[in-house]
C-alpha positions in Angstrom: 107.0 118.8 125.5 110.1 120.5 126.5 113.1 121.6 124.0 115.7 118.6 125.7 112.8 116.0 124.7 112.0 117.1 121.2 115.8 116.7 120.4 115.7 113.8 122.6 113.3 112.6 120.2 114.8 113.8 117.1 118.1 112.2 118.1 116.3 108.7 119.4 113.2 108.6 116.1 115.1 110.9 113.4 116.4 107.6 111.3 113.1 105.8 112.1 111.3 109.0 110.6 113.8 109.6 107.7 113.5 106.2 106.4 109.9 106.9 106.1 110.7 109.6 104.3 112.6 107.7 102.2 109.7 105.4 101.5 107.1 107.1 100.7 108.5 109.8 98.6 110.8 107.6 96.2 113.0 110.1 96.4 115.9 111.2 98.8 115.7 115.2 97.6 111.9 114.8 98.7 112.5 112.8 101.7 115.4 115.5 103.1 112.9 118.3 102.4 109.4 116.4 103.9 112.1 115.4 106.9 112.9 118.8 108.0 109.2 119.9 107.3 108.2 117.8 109.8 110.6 118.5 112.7 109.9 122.2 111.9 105.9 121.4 112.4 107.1 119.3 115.4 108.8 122.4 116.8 105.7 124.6 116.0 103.7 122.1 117.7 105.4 120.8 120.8 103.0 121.3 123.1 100.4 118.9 121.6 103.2 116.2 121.6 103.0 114.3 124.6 106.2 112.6 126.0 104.8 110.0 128.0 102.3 109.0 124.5 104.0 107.3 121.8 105.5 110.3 120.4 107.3 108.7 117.2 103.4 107.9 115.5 102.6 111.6 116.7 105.8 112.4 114.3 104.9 109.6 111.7 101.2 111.0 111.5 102.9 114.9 111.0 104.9 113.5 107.8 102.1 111.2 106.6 99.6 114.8 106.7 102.1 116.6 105.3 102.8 114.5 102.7 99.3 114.4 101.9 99.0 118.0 101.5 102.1 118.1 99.1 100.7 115.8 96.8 97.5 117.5 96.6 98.9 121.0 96.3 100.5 119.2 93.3 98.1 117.6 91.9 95.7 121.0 91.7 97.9 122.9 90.0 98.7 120.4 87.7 94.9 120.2 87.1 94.8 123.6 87.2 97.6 124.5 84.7 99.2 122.1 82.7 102.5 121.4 82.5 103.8 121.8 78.9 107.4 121.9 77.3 107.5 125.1 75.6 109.7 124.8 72.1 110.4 128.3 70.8 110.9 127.9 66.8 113.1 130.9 66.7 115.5 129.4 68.9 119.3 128.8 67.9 118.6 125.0 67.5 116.1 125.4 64.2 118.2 127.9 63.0 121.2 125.3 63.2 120.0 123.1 61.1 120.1 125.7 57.9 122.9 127.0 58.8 126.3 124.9 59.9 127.9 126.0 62.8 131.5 127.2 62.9 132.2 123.7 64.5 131.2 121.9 61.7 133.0 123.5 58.8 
């Protein structure tokens, strides 16, 4: 696949592919990011992607896989190391409470 028909391609499927995005991420800060993730694998790979195929489920399959992958790179390191909110005793929030701030006298 040439340069002109990957933008062709980006410009006729890039809604079609972003709504996707959209869809299975939940999220539109996800979707943007796994939406330029997969045009930038599409560049890498352009000469797999045949024109004269179907090339919008060759670009649904790239998001799909690398969806995937995100969600299992999450998923180890969440097995991995847990997350945990970290409360630090010493902080100026316990002292507070013995001590009125400035505010409040």
């Amino acid at each position: 696949m040439t340069k002109q028909e990957l933008e062709m391609c980006i410009s006729e499927y890039g809604r079609d592919i972003y709504s996707f995005c959209v869809y299975i991420t939940g999220s539109r800060q996800l979707a943007d990011d796994l939406y330029q993730d997969t045009f930038l694998t599409a560049i890498e790979r352009r000469e797999h992607i045949d024109s004269t195929c179907n090339p919008k489920s060759y670009l649904l399959s790239i998001t799909l896989h690398l969806w995937k992958n995100k969600k299992r790179k999450f998923a180890w390191r969440k097995r991995i190391a847990e997350m945990r909110l970290f409360v630090d005793e010493t902080s100026e929030c316990a002292i507070s409470d013995e001590n009125p701030s400035p505010e409040m006298l």
